[in-house]
N, C-alpha and C positions, 0 to 999 in steps of 0.2 A: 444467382447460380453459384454452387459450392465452385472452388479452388481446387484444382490437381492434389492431391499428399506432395507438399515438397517444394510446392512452387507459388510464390507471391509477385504480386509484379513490385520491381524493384523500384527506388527511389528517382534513378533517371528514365524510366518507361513513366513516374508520376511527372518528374517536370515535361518531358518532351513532350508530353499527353496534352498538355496546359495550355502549349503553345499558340499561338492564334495561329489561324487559316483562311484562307481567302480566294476563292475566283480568280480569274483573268478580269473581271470587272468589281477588284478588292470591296465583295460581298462577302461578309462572315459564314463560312463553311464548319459544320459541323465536327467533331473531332472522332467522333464514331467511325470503327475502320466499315468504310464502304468503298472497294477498289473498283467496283462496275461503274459506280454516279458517275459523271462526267462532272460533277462538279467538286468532287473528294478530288478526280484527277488534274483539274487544273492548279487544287493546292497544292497538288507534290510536285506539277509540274513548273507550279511559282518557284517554290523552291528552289529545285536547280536551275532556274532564271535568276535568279540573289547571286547565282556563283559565277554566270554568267559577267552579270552587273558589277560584281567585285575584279573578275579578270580585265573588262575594259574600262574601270577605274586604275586599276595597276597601270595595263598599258599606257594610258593616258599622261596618268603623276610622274612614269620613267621618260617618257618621251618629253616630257614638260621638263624636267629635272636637265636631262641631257644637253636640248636645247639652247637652256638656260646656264650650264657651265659652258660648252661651245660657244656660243655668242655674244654672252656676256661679260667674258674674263678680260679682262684689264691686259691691254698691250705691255708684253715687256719689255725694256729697254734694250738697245742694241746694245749685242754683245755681253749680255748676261747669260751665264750658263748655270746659276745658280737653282734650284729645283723651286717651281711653286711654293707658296707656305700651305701646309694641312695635307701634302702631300703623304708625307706616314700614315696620317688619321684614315687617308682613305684607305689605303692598304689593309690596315690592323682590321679599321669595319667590314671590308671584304672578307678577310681572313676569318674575323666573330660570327658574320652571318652564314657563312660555309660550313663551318664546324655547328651551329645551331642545325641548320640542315643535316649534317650528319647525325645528331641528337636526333632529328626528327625521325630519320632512316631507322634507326631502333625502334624508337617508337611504331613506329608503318610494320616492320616486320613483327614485333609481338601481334600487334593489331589483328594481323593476318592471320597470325597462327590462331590468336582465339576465335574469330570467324569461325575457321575452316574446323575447328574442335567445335563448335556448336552446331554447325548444320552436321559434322559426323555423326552427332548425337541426334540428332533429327532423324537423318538415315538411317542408324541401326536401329532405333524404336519402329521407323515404320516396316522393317524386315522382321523383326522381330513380332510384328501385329501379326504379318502376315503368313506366318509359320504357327502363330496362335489359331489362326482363322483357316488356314488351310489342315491342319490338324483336327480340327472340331468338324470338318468336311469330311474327313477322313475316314474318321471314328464313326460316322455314323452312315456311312456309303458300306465300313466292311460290316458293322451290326444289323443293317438293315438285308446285306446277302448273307450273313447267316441265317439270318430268323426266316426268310426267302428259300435258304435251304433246307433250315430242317422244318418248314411249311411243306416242301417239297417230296423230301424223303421220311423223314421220322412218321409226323402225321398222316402220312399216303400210306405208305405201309402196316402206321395202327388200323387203321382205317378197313384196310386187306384181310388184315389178322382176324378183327373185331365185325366180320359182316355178319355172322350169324348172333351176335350180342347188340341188339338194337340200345341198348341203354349204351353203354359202350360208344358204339359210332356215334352216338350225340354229342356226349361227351366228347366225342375226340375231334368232333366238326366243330365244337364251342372253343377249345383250345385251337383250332386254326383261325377261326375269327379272331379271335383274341390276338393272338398272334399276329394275326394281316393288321388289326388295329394298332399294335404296338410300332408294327413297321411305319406307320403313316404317320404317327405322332412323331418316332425317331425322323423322319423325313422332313420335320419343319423345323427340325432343331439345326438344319444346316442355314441359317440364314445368309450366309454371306455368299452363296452359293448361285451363281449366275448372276451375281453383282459385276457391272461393265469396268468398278472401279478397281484397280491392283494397287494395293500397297505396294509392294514388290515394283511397280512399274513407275510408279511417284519416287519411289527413294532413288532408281537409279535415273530419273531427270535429274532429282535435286543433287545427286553425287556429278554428273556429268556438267551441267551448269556452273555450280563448285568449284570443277575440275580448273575448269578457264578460268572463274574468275578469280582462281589463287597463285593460278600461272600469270594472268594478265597484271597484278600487283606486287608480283615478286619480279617481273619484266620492271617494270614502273621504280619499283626501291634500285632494285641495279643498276638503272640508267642513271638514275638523279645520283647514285654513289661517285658511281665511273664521273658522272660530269662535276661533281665534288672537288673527289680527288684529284682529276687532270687539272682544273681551276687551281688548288694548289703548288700543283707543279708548276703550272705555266709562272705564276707571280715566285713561288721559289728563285726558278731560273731563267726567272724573266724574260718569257719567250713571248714574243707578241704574236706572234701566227697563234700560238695554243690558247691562249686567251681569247684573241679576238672568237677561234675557233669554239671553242668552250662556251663564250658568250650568246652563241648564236640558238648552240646545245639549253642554256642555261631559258633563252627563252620559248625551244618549244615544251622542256620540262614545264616550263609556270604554266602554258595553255595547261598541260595534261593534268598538270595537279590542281587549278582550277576547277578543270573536267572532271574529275573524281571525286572533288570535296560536293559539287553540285550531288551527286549522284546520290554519294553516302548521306549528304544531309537530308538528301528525301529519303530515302530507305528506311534510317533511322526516325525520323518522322512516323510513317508507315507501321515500321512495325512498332515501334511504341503503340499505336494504338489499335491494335492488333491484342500485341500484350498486355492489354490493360483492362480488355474482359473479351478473352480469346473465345469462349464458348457456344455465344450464339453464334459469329461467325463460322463457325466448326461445323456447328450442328446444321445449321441454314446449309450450307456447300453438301455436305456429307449427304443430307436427308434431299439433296434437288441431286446430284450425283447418281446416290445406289438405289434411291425409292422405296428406301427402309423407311420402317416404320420410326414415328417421334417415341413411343417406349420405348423401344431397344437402344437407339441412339441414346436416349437421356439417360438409359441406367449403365451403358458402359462411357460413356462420357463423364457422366457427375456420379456415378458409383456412392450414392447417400444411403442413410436408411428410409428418406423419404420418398425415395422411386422405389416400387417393387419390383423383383424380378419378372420379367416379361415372360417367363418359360416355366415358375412355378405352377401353370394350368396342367404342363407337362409335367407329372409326379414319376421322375425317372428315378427317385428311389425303390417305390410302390415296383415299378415295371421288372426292376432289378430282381425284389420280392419275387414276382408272378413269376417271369421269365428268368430259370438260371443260367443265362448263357450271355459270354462275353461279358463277366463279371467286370475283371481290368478295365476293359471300353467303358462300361459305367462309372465307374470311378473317374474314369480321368476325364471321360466327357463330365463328369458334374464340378468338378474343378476347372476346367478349361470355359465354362460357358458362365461360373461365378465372374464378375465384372474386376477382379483383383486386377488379373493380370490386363488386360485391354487398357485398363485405367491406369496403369503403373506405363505403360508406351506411351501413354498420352499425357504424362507428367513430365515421360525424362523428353518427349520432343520439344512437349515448352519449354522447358530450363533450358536444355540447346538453344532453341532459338530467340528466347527471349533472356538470356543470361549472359551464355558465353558470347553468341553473335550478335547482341546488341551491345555487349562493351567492346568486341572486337570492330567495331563500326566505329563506335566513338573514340577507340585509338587511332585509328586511319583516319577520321575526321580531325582529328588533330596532328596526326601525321600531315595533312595535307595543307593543314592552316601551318604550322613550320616550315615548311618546303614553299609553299608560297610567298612569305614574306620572306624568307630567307634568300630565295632564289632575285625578288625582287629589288631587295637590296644589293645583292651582288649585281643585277646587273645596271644599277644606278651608279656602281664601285667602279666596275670594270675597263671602262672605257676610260676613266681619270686615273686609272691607278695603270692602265699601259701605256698611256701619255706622258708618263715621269720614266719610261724604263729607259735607258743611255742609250743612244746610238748606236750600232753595230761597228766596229771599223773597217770595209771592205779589204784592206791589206792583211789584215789580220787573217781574213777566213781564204783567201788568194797568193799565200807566200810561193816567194817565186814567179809571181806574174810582170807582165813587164807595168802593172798601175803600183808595182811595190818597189818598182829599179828607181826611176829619180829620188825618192827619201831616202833609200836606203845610199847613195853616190851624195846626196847632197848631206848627209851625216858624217860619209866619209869625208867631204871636204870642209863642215865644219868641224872636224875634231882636232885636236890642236897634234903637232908631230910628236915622236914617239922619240924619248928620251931614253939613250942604253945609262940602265944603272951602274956605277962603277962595279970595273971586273967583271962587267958582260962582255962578249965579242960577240956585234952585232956583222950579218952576213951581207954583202953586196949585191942591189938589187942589179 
């Protein structure tokens, strides 16, 4: 089946296509987009089962890790207050893996935006179909009550005029047949007409769907930022509530970005092979959907010179000839029903979705692999790197309290006495 004008499937729609596929009982599944099989679904559902499998591997290696510093560190000698050794290393690697996270936070947000610019483009093709097809409704609801009218009045009244001219009234009874034929032909040329399917009603799911899911990953980068930057703060000014705090943050970020790389890695899957011969699926949906016919479907879907026009039986030039009325409407119905325009919606919705929103996927999919190891190192960091921060000194943050009078009287009496320098006069206590 020919390709859209404009649209190839691209080099990553060829490797993700490639990808092996498997059951819940790792049987080799087809790569063919079949979203009804149950057994197409248990591959995608494999899928974010790996992300799953990757998140309680993380868990596992931090908790193992931690563990293993806690329990295993070598007792220090009493009265050492010198800092562990590698205590900087752990800081600086906490500090590299935060900032790598925040690299990835760019990344996540481009990600997004091209998503959200390719389903737009999906969207307005299909508004744009539907302004094509409610138009050619249109056109041929007002041509069909004209020619209805002047059935009505013109040839009634020749009809009236011409009753004592029998040649005459034949003629003018053969020009209404003619006419009631022209309307019943114009009458099949509305195809799309009591079709159950709305463009119109598809675009504003896929806009509202969209909606969330660009609010729900612009929520996701803002959190994982805020909990970035406060992690910087807390090791700046070495605050161990905001760390500890942070840390806690830091591990329900790793579930959620676990949970989204799962998602995006099936999706991408999915539509890879979607976009890698969009057409019979289109056509398969489309023709069980409206209960249009496979001509019509194949000549504005694959718009070749080797489908004919399904409506050339219809000679609406010829009609145009017979009939001088609503000349415009003929024209631009025989333009509007050529497969240019329908086929031109159905190129720019695949580039949408197979372009921009299939690289906008694969930058959140790596937005997510960033954020995940990122986060997972910090918090293998965190915990040894708030174990080196200095003790608080309660007198310090309580001046004036009576736990700061003894130091502060037993300073006064070890200080040595106060010597007047000569040429002072010192006053009597």
């Amino acid at each position: 089946m020919g390709a859209p004008p404009g649209y190839r499937p691209s080099a990553w729609v060829h490797l993700l296509h490639q990808l092996p596929r498997a059951d819940f009982q790792l049987r080799p599944v087809s790569s063919s987009f079949a979203p009804q099989e149950q057994e197409y679904q248990q591959a995608l559902l494999l899928v974010v089962a790996l992300a799953g499998l990757g998140l309680g591997l993380s868990l596992i290696l931090i908790a193992a890790y931690l563990i293993r510093v806690c329990c295993c560190r070598p007792p220090e000698p009493p009265g050492s207050k010198s800092p562990p050794p590698g205590g900087g290393c752990v800081t600086w690697s906490c500090i590299a893996a935060l900032l790598v996270g925040c690299a990835g936070i760019g990344i996540g947000f481009y990600g997004n935006s091209e998503t959200s610019d390719g389903v737009s483009q999906l969207s307005s093709a299909l508004l744009h179909a539907n302004h094509t097809l409610s138009t050619i409704d249109h056109l041929v609801l007002e041509t069909v009550e004209r020619l209805g009218e002047a059935v009505r009045t013109e040839l009634t009244t020749l009809e009236e005029v011409f009753t004592q001219r029998t040649e005459l009234v034949a003629a003018t009874r053969g020009a209404r047949r003619q006419a009631e034929a022209v309307a019943q032909q114009l009458q099949g040329l509305a195809f799309w007409q009591g079709v159950p399917l709305s463009p119109i009603q598809v675009a504003e799911d896929v806009s509202f769907v969209e909606e969330y899911r660009w609010l729900a990953y612009v929520l996701l980068l803002l959190l994982e930022l805020l909990v970035c930057l406060f992690t910087l703060l807390g090791l700046a000014k070495q605050s161990k509530w905001l760390v500890i705090v942070m840390t806690v943050m830091s591990l329900v970020v790793l579930v959620l970005s676990w949970g989204s790389l799962g998602l995006e890695a099936a999706t991408a899957v999915g539509l890879s092979d979607f976009c890698s011969s969009p057409d019979t699926y289109v056509l398969n949906l489309t023709q069980e959907e409206t209960g249009l016919g496979s001509d019509i479907l194949n000549y504005y879907f694959l718009c070749n010179q080797a489908i004919s026009n399904p409506f050339q039986q219809k000679p609406l030039l010829s009609l145009e000839e017979t009939l001088n009325v609503s000349e415009g409407n003929f024209h631009q119905l025989v333009a509007l029903l050529h497969c240019r325009s329908l086929h031109k919606d159905y190129g720019t919705a695949l580039r949408g979705l197979c372009e921009d929103a299939l690289e906008g996927l694969l930058f959140l999919l790596l937005f997510s692999l960033l954020s995940a190891g990122a986060l997972a190192t910090a918090l293998c960091s965190l915990p040894r790197a708030w174990a080196l921060f200095p003790p608080r000194n309660p007198s310090a943050l309580c001046s004036g309290s009576r736990l700061s009078e003894p130091r502060f009287h037993a300073r006064l009496e070890a200080a040595p006495p106060l010597r007047s320098l000569p040429g002072c006069w010192r006053r009597p206590h």
